[in-house]
KEKE-3310 file (N, C-alpha, C; in steps of 0.2 Angstrom, whole numbers, plus 5000, padded with zeros to 4 digits):
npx = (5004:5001:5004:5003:5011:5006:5012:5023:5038:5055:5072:5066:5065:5053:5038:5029:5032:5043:5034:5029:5041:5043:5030:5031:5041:5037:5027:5033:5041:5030:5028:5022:5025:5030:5024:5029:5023:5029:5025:5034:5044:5060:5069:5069:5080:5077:5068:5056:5051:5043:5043:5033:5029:5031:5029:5022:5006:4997:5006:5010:4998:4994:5003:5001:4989:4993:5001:4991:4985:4993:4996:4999:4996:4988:4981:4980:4986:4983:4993:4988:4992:4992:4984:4986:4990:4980:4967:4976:4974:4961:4960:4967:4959:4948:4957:4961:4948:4942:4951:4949:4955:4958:4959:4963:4961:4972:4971:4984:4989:4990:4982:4969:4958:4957:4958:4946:4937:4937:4934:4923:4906:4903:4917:4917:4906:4912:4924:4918:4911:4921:4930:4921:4920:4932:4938:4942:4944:4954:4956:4969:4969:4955:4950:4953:4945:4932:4929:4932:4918:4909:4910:4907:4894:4887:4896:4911:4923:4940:4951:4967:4983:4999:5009:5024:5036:5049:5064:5069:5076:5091:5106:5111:5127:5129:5129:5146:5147:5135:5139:5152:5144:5137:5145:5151:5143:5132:5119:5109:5097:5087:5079:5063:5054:5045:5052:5039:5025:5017:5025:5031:5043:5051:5048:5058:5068:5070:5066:5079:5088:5084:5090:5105:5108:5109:5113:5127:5132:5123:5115:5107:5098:5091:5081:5077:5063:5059:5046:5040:5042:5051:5052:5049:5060:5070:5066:5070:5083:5087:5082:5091:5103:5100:5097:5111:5114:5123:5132:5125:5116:5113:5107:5101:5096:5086:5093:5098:5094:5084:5083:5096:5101:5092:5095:5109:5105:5100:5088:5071:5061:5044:5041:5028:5013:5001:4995:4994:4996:5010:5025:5036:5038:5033:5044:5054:5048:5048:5061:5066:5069:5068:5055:5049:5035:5022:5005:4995:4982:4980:4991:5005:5004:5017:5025:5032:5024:5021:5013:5008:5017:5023:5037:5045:5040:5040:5056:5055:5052:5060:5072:5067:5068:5080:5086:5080:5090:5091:5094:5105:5104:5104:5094:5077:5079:5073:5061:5045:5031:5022:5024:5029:5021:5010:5015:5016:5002:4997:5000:4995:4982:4981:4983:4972:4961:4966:4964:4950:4945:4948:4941:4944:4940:4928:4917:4916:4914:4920:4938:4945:4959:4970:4976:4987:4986:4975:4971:4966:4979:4984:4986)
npy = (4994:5012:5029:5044:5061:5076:5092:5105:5098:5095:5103:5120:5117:5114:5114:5106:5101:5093:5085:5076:5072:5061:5053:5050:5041:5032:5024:5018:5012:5001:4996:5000:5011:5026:5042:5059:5074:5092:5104:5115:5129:5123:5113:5096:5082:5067:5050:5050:5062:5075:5093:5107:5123:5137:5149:5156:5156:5151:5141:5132:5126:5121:5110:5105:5096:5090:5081:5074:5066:5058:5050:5036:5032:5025:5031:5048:5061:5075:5088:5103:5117:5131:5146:5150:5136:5131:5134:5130:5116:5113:5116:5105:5093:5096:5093:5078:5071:5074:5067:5055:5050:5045:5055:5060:5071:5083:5094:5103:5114:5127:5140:5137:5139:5155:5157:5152:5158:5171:5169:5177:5175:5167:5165:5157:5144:5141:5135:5125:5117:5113:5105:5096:5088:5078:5063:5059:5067:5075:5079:5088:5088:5094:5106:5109:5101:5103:5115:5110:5106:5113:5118:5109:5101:5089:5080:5067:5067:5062:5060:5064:5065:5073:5062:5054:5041:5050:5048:5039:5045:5047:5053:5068:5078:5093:5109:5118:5130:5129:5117:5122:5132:5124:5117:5123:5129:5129:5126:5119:5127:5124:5128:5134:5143:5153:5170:5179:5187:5179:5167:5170:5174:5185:5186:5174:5177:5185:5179:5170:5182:5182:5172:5171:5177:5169:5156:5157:5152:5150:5145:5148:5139:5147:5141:5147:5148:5147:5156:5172:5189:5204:5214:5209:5200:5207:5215:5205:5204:5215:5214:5206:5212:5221:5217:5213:5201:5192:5183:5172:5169:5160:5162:5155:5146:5134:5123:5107:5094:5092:5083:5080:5093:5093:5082:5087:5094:5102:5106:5107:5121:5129:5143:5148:5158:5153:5137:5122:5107:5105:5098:5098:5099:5086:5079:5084:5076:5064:5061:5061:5074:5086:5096:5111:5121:5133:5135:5134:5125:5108:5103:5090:5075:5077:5087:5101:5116:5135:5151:5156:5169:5175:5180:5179:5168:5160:5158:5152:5139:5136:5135:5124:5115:5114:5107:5094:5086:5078:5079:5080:5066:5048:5043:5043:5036:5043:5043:5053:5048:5034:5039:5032:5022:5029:5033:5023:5017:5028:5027:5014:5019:5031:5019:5013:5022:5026:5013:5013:5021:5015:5007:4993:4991:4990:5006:5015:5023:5039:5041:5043:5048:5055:5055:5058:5074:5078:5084:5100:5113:5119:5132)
npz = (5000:4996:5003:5002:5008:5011:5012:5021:5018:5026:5019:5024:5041:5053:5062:5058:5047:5052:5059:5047:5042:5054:5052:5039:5042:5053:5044:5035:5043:5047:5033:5023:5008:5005:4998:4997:4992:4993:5000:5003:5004:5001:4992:4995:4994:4983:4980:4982:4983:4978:4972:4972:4964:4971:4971:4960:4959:4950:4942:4952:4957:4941:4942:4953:4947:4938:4945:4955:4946:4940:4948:4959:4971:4987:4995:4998:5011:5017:5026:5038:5044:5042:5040:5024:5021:5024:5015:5003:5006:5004:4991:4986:4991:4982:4969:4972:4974:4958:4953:4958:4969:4985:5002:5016:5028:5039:5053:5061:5067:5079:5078:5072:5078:5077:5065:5061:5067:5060:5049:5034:5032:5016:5016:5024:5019:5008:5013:5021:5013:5005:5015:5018:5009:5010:5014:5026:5042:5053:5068:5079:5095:5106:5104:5092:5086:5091:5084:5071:5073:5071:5061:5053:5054:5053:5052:5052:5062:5068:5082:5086:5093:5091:5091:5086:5085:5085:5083:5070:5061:5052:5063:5062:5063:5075:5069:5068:5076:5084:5093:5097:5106:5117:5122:5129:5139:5154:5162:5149:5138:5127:5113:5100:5087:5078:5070:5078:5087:5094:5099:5109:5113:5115:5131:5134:5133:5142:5152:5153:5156:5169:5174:5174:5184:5194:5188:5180:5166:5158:5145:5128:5115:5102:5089:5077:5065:5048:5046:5050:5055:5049:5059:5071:5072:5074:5086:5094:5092:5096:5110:5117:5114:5123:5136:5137:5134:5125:5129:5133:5123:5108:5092:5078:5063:5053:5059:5057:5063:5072:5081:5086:5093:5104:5111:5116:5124:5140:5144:5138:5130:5126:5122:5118:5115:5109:5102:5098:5097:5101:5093:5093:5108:5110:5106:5113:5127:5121:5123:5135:5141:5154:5151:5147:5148:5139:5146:5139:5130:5132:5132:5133:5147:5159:5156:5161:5167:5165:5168:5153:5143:5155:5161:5174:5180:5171:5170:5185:5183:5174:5183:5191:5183:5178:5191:5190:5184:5173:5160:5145:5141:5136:5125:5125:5139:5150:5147:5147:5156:5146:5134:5125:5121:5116:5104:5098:5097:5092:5077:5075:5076:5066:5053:5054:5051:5037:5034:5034:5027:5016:5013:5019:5031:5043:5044:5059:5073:5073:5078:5091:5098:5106:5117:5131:5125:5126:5138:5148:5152:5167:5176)
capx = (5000:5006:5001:5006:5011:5008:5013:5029:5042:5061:5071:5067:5062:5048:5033:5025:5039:5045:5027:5030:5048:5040:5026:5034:5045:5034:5021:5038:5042:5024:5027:5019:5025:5027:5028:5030:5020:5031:5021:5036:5051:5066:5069:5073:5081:5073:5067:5049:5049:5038:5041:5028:5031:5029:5031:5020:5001:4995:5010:5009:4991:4994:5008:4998:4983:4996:5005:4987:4980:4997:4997:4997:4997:4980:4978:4983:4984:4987:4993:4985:4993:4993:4980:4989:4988:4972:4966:4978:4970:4955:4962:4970:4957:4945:4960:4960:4943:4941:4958:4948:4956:4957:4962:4964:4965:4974:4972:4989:4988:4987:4979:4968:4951:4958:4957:4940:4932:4938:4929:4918:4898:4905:4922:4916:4905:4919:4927:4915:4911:4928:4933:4916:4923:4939:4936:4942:4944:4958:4961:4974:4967:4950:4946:4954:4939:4928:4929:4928:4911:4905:4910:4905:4890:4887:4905:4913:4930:4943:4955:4974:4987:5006:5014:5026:5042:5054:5071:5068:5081:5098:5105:5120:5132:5127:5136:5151:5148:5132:5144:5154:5142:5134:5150:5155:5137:5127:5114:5108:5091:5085:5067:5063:5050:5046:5050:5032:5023:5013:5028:5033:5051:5055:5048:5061:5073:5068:5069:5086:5092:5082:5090:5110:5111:5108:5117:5130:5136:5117:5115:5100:5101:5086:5082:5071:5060:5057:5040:5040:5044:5057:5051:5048:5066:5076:5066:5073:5090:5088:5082:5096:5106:5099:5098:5116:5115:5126:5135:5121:5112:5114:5099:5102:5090:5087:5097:5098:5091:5085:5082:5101:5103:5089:5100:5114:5101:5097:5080:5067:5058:5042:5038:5021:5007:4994:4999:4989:5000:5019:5027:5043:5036:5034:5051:5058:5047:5052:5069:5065:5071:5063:5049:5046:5029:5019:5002:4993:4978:4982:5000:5004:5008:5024:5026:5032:5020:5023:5009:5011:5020:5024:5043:5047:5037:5046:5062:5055:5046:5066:5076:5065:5067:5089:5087:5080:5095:5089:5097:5110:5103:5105:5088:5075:5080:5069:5056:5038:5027:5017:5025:5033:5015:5007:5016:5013:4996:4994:5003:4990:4976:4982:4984:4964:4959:4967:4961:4944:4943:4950:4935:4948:4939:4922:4917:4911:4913:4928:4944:4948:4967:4970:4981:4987:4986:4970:4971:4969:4985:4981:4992)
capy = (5000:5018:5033:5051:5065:5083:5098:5107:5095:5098:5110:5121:5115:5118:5109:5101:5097:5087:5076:5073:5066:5056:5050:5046:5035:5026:5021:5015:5002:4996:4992:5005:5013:5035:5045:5066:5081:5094:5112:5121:5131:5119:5107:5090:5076:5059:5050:5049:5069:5079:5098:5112:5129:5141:5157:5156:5150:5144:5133:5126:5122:5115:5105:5099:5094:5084:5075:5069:5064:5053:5048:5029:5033:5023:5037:5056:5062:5082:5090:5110:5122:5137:5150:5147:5129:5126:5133:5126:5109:5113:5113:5098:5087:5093:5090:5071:5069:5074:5064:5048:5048:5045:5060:5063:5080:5081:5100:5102:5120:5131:5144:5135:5144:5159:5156:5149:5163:5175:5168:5178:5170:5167:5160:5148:5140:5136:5130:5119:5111:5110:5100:5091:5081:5073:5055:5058:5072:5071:5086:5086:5091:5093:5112:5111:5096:5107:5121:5108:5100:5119:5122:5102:5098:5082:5077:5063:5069:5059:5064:5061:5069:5074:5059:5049:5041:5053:5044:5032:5048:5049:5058:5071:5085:5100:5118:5119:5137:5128:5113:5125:5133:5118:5113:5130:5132:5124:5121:5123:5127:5121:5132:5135:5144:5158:5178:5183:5189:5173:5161:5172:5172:5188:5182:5168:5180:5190:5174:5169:5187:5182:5165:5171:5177:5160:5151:5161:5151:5147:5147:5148:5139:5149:5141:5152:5143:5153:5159:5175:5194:5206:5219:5207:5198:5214:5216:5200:5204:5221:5212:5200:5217:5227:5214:5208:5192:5192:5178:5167:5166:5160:5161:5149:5143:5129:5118:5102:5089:5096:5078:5080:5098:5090:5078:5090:5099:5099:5107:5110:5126:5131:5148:5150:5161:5150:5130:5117:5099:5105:5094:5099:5098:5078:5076:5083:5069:5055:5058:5060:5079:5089:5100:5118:5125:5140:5133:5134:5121:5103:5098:5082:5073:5077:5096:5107:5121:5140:5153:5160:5176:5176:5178:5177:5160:5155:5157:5149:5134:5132:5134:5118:5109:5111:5102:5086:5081:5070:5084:5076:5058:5044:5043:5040:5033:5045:5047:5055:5040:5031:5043:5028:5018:5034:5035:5017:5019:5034:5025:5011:5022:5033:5017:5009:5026:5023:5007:5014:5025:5011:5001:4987:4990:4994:5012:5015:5029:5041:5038:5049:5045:5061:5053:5064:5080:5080:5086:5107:5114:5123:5137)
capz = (5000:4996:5007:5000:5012:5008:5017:5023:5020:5027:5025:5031:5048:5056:5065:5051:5043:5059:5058:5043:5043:5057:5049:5034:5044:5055:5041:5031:5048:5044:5027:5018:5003:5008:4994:4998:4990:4997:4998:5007:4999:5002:4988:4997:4988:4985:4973:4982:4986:4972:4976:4969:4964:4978:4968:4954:4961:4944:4940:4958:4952:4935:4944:4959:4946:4935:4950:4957:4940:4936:4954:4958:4978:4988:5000:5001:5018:5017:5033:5038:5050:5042:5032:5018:5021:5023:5009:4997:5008:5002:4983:4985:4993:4977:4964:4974:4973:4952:4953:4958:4976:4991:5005:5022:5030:5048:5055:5067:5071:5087:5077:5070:5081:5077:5059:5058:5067:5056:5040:5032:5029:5008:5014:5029:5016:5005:5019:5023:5005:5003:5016:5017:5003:5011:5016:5035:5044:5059:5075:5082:5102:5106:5102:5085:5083:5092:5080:5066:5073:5072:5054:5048:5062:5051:5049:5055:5063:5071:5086:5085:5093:5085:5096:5083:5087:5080:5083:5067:5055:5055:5066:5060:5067:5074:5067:5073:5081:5091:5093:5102:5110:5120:5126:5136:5142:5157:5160:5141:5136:5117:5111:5093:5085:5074:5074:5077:5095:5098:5100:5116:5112:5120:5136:5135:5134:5149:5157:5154:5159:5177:5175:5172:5193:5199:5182:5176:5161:5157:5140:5124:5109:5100:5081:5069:5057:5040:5045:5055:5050:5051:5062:5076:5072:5074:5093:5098:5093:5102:5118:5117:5117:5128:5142:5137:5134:5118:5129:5134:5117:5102:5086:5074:5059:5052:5062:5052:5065:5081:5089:5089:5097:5110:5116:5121:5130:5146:5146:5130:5133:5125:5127:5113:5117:5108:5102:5095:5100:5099:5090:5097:5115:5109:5102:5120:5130:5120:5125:5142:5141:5155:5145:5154:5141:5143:5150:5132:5130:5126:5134:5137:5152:5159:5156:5169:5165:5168:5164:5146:5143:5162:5162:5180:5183:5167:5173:5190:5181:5171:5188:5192:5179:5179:5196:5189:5182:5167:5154:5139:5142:5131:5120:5130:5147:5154:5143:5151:5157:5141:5127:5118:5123:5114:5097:5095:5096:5084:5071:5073:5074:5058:5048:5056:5048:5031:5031:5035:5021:5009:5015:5022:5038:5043:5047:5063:5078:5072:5078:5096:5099:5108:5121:5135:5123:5128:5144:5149:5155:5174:5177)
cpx = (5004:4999:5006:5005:5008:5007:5018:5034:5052:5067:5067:5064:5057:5043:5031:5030:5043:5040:5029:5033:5045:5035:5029:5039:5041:5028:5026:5039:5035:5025:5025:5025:5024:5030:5026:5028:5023:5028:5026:5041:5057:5064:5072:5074:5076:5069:5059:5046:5047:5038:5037:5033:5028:5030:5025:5011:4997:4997:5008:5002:4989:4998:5005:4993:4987:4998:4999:4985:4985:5000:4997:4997:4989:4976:4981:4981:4990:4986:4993:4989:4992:4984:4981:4987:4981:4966:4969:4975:4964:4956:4964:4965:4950:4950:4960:4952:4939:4946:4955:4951:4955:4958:4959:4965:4966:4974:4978:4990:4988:4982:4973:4959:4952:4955:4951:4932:4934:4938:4924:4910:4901:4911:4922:4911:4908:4921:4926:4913:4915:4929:4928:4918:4929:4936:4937:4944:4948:4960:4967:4972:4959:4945:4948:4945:4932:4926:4927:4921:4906:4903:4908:4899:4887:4893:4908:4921:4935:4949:4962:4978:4995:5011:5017:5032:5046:5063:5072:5074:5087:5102:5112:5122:5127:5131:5141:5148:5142:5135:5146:5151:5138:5141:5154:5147:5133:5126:5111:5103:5090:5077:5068:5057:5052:5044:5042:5030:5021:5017:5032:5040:5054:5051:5051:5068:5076:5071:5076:5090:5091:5089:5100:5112:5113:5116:5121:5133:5129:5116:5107:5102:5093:5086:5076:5068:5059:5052:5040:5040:5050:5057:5052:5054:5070:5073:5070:5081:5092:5087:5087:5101:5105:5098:5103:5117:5117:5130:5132:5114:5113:5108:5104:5095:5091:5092:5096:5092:5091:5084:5090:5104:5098:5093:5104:5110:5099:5092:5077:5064:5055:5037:5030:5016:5001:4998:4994:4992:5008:5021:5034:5042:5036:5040:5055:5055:5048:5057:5068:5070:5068:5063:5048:5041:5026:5010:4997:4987:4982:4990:4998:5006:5014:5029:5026:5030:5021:5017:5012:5011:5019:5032:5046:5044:5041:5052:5063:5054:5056:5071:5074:5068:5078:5091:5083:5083:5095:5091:5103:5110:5103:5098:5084:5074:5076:5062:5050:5035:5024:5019:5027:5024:5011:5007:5013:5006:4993:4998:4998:4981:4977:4981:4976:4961:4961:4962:4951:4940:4945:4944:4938:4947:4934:4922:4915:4913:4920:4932:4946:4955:4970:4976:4980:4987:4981:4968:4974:4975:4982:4987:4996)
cpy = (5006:5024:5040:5056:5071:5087:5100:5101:5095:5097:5113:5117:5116:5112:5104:5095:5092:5081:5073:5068:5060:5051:5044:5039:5028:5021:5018:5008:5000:4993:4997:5010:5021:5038:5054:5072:5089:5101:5117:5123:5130:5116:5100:5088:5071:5057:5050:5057:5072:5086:5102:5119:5132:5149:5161:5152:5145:5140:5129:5123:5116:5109:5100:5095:5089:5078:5071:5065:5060:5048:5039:5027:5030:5028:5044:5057:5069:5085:5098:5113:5127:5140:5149:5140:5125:5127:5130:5117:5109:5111:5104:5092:5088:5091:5082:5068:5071:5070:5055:5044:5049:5051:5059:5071:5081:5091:5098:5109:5124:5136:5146:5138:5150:5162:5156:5153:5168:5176:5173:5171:5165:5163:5152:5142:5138:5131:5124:5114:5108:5102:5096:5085:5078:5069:5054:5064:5073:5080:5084:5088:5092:5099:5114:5105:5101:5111:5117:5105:5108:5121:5115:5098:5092:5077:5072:5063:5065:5062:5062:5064:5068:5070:5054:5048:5045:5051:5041:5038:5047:5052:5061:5078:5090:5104:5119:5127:5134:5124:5117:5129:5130:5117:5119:5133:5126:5128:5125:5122:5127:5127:5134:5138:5151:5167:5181:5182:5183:5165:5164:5172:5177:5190:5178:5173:5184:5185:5172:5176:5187:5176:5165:5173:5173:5155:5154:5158:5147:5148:5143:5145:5140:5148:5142:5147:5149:5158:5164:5183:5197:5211:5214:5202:5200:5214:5211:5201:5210:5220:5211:5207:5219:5223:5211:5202:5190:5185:5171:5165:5167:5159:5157:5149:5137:5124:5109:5095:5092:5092:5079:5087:5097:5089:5078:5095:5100:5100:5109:5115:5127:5138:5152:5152:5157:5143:5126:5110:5099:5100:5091:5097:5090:5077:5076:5080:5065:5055:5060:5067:5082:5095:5105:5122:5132:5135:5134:5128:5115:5102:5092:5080:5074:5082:5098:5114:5129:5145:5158:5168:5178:5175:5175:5168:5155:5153:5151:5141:5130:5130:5124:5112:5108:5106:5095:5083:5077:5073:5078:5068:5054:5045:5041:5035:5036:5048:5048:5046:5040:5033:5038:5024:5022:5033:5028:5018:5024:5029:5020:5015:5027:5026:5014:5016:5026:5019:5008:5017:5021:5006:4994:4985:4994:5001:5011:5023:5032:5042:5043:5044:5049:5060:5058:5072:5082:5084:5095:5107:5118:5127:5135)
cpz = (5000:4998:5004:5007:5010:5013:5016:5022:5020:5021:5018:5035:5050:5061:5060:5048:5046:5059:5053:5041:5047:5055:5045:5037:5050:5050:5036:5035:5047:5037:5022:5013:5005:5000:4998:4992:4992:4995:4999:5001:4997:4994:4991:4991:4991:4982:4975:4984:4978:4974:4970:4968:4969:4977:4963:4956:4955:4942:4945:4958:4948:4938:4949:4954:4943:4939:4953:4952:4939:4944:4955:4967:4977:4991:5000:5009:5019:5029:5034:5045:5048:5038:5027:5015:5020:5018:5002:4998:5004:4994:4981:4986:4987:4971:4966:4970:4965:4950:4952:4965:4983:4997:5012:5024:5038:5047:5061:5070:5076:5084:5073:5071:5081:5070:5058:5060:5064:5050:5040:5030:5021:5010:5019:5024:5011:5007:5021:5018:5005:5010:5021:5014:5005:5015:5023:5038:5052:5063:5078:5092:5101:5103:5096:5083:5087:5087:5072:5066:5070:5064:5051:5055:5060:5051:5053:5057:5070:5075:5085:5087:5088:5087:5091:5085:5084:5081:5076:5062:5058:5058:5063:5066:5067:5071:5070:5080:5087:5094:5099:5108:5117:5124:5132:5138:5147:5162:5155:5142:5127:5118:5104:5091:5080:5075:5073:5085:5099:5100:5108:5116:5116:5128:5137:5136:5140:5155:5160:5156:5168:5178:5178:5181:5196:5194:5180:5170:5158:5149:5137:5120:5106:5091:5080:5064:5054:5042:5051:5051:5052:5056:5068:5079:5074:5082:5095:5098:5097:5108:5119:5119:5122:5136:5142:5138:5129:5120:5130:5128:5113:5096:5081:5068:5053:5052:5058:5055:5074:5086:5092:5094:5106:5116:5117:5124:5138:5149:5139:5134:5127:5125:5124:5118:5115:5103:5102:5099:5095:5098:5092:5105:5117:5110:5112:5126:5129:5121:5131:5145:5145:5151:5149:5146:5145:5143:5146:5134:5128:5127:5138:5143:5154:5160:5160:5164:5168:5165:5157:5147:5149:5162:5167:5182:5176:5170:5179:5188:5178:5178:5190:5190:5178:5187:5195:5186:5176:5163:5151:5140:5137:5130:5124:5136:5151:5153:5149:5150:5150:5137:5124:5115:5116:5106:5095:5094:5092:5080:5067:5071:5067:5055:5049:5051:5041:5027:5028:5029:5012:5010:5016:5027:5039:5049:5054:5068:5076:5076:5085:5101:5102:5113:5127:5132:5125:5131:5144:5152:5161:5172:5185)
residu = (UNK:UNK:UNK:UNK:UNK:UNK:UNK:UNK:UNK:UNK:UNK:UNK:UNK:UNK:UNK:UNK:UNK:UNK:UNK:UNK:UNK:UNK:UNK:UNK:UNK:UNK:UNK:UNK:UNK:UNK:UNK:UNK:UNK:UNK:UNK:UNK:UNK:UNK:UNK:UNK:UNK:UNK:UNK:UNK:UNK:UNK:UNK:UNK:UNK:UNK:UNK:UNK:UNK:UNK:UNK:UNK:UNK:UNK:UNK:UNK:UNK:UNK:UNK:UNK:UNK:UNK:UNK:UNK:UNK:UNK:UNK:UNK:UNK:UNK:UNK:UNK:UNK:UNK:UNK:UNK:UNK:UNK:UNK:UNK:UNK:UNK:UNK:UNK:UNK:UNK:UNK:UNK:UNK:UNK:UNK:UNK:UNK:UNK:UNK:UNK:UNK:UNK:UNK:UNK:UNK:UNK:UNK:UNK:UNK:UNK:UNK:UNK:UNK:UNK:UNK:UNK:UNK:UNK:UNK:UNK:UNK:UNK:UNK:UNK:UNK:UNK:UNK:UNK:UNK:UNK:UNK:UNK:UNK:UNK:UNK:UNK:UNK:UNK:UNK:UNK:UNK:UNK:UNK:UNK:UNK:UNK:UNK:UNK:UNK:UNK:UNK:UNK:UNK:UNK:UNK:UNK:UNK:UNK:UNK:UNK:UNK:UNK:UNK:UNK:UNK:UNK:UNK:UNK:UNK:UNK:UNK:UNK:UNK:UNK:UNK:UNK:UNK:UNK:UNK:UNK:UNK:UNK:UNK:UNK:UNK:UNK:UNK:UNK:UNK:UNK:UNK:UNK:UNK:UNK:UNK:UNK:UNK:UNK:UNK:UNK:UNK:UNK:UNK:UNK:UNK:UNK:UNK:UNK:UNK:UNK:UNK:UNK:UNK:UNK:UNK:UNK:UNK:UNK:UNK:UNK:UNK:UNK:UNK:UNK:UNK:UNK:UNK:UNK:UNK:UNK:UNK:UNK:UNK:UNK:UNK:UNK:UNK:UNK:UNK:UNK:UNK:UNK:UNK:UNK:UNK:UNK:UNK:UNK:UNK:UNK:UNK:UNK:UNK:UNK:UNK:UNK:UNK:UNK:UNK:UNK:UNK:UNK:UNK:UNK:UNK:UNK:UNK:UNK:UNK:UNK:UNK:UNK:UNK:UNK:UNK:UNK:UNK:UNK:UNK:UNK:UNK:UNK:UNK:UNK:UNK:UNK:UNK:UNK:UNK:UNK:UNK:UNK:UNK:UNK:UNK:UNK:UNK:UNK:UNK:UNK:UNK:UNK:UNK:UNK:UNK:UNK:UNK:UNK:UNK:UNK:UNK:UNK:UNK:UNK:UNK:UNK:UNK:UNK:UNK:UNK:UNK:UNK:UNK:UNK:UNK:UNK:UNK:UNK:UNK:UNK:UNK:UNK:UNK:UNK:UNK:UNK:UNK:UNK:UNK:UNK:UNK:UNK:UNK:UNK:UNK:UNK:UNK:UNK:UNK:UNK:UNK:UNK:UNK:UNK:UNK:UNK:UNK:UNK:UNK:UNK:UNK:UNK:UNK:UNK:UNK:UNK:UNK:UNK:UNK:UNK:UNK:UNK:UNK:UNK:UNK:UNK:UNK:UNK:UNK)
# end
């Protein structure tokens, strides 16, 4: 059986981009066949990657309508974070369905209710024609599936969180300069996201300016994904200034493999103001990293929780977490309770949902796989 990706696929980096590789490689140790539809602006290699134009939107058009019509995949299975994304999903899941295929459509999103309130009357019923027609309909948390019961109140949508093993790639060299910088810094802190206001980033850095009294050789390693602006890139580097912390952190972007910058970590930090089911926030409990998030809906078990855009209990919430010792450990040794438990079971419930849609397995009550994401975060 052959299962088609599409979405973000690495590089650049990014969340999406991180399931994806995941995916792809869990649904490979089953046996499956993965081919790759790649939406983003990298061009990986490989002979199963298929990238679009990302300049031009009626080539990327002609080019998607060609690639699904000469396709020999059983199932599509596109993945949505963005505005962008969700309606190029929506293209994609009618070019399938004149195609003669199959499709999945997984929202993974934090922004995803943000988004869906801010449709006009005219484009919410697009919205909803459109991705009426995809053959399964997958949340990733329970208020992205809320939001979609609201815009499809007949729809049959299935839960899932973002939990997959992510070990299964190669792992290679950091950059030399982070390289060097991991090795003259402790206790290090790993965080990633992009320059824009709602991933809380210069809150993180407030932090580490509270953090550097206690820790004086406490360092950041802060990697950038593509998606952000400039106005709000230039703040960060003017904080980093102005609170001197030129020696306690370093930005970075796209970092090659950031299971391997993890695991010289000795804490993950997520500092995002609004967050669907971090993907990153996974990757740092299968390796039994302790995890310090901002208190967003929808963390998993395991998370030492700080209130969002609260510096000081940030900082409080990281001091914590340098005292439980489990930082630069062998690959999971100390993973959070059930997380290996977890991915396994998403991987079976992804492939029960395939099946379902290949009619290899009878329909019945859709699929809530939600795991510990489940669960509100308290402050």
């Amino acid at each position: 059986m052959k299962a088609t990706l599409i979405g973000h696929y690495p590089p650049p980096y990014g969340g999406v981009a991180a399931l994806m590789k995941q995916m792809e490689a869990a649904l490979s140790l089953k046996g499956w066949q993965v081919g790759i539809f790649n939406l983003g602006s990298g061009r990986p290699a490989g002979d199963n990657v298929v990238s679009f134009s990302t300049n031009n939107r009626v080539l990327e058009f002609l080019q998607l309508f060609r690639s699904f019509a000469i396709s020999d995949t059983d199932i599509f299975h596109y993945l949505s974070a963005s505005y962008r994304s969700f309606w190029l999903g929506v293209v994609c899941i009618v070019l399938a369905r004149l195609t003669g295929h199959k499709i999945v459509i997984s929202f993974v999103g934090g922004a995803f209710k943000d988004f869906v309130k801010g449709l006009n009357p005219v484009a919410r019923g697009v919205a909803k024609s459109g991705i009426d027609l995809a053959h399964a309909v997958v949340a990733c948390n329970s208020e992205i599936e809320g939001h979609l019961k609201i815009l499809l109140p007949r729809g049959h949508i299935s839960q899932l969180s973002n939990c997959f093993p992510p070990l299964a790639a190669v792992a290679s060299s950091l950059p030399t300069s982070v390289e060097d910088f991991v090795s003259s810094h402790s206790p290090l802190i790993c965080s990633t996201g992009a320059a824009c206001s709602e991933y809380g980033l210069v809150s993180a850095l407030e932090a580490i300016a509270m953090l550097q009294r206690d820790y004086p050789k406490v360092g950041l390693v802060l990697v950038l994904t593509r998606y952000g602006d400039a106005v709000h890139e230039k703040e960060l580097f003017n904080t980093i200034e102005s609170l001197k912390l030129g020696d306690h952190v370093i930005v970075e972007r796209d970092v090659p493999d950031f299971i391997s910058l993890l695991q010289h970590s000795d804490v993950f930090l997520r500092s995002a103001l609004v967050d669907g089911d971090s993907v990153s926030v996974r990757e740092g409990l299968f390796l039994g990293l302790p995890t310090v998030a901002s208190d967003t809906p929808f963390r998993p078990d395991g998370v030492i929780l700080f209130r969002k855009g609260d510096s000081r209990d940030m900082a409080e919430k990281l001091s914590q977490a340098f005292k439980m010792g489990k930082g630069r450990s062998a690959p999971g040794v100390h993973s959070a309770p059930g997380v290996h438990k977890e991915g396994e079971e998403n991987i079976e419930a992804l492939l029960s949902i395939y099946r379902k849609v290949l009619g290899q397995e009878p329909h019945g009550k859709p699929y809530d796989r939600s795991g510990s994401a489940n669960r509100t975060a308290s402050a």
